[in-house]
N, C-alpha and C positions, 0 to 999 in steps of 0.2 A: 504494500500500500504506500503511495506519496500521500505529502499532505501539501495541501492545494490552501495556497493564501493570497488572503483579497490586497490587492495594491492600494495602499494610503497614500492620498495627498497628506504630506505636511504644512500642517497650518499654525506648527508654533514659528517659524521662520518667517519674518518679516517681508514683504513682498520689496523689491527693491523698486520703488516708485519715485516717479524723477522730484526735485527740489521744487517748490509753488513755482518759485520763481522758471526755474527752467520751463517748467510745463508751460507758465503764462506767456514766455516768450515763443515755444514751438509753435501751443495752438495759435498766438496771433503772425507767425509764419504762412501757418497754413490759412489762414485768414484773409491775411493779404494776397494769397496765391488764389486763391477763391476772388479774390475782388477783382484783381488783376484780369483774370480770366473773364471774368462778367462784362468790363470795359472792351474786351477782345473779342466777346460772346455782341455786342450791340454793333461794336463798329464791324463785327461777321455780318450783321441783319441790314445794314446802309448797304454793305458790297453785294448783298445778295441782291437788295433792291432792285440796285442799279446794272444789276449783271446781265449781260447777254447769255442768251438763248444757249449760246456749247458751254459756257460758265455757271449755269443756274443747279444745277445737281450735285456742281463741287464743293459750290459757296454753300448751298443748305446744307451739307454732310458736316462740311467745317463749321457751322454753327453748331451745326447739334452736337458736334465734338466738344465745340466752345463749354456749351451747358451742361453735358454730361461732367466737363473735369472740372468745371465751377462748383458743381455741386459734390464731387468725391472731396475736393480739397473744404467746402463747408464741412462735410459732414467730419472728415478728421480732426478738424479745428475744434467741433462740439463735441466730438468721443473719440479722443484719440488711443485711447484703449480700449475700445469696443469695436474694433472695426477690424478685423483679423482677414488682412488678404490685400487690403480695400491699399494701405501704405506699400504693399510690396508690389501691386499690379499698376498702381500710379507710377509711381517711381519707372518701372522696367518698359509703361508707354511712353513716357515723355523722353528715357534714357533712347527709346528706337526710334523716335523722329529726329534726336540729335544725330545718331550715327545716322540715319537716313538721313537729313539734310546735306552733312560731313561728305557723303559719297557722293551726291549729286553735286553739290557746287554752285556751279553758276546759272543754275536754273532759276528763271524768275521766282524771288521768294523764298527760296531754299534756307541760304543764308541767314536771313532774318529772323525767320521761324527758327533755325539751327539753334542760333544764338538764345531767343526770348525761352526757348525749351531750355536750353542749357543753365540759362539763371532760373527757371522755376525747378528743373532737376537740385539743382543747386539747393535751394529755400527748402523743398521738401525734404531733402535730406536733412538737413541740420533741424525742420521741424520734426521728424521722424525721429533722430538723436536726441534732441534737447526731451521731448514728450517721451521717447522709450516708447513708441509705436509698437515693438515688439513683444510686450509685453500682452499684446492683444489678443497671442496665442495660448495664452495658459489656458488651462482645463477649463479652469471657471470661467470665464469668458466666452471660449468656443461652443462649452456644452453646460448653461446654466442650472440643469438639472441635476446637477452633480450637487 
């Protein structure tokens, strides 16, 4: 016969959760990366306006990019430790329109967007750092039934 034992979380170990201060600064990182986005998400909505007919399907897709990341970067800012996936899947889109822009070059726009991803790459990581984003993966978080 084995004997067969149930896995404890430990709950007399202090969860290592970032300094007020740090968290205040990450989430309003990702704040600003949110607001950022929303000024790029309206002036997406002028270009679509005014866009021509072979331009009208690229502009709306890029808005609703716009809005979908204004709103991950909200939502990390308001629970940056409930958000299990939401920090790492940000992060690894924004890091591949970098290298994609990086590869293409001199293509109308590349560049630009290359750059502005590479400062929000940039901001979400050190909000990601300063908050302990990672910390979004613990049991209790993933699976609140525990």
């Amino acid at each position: 016969m084995t004997a067969v034992t149930a896995h404890r979380i430990d709950t007399t170990t202090p969860t290592p959760t970032p300094t007020h201060r740090a968290d205040l600064v990450g989430r309003g990182l990702a704040a600003l990366a949110s607001l950022a986005t929303c000024f790029a998400f309206v002036n997406g909505v002028l270009l679509t306006i005014s866009a021509s007919d072979d331009r009208l399907f690229i502009e709306g897709w890029r808005v609703s990019s716009f809005g979908i990341f204004a709103a991950l970067f909200a939502l990390l800012a308001a629970r940056p430790r409930q958000t299990a996936g939401v920090w790492e899947v940000v992060l690894v889109g924004k890091g591949a329109l970098v290298v994609f822009g990086a590869l293409i070059g001199d293509v109308p726009e590349a560049r630009l967007s290359a750059i502005i991803d590479l400062g929000l790459v940039a901001v979400v990581a050190a909000a990601y750092v300063l908050c302990r984003g990672w910390l979004a993966w613990r049991p209790a978080t993933t699976n609140p039934t525990r």
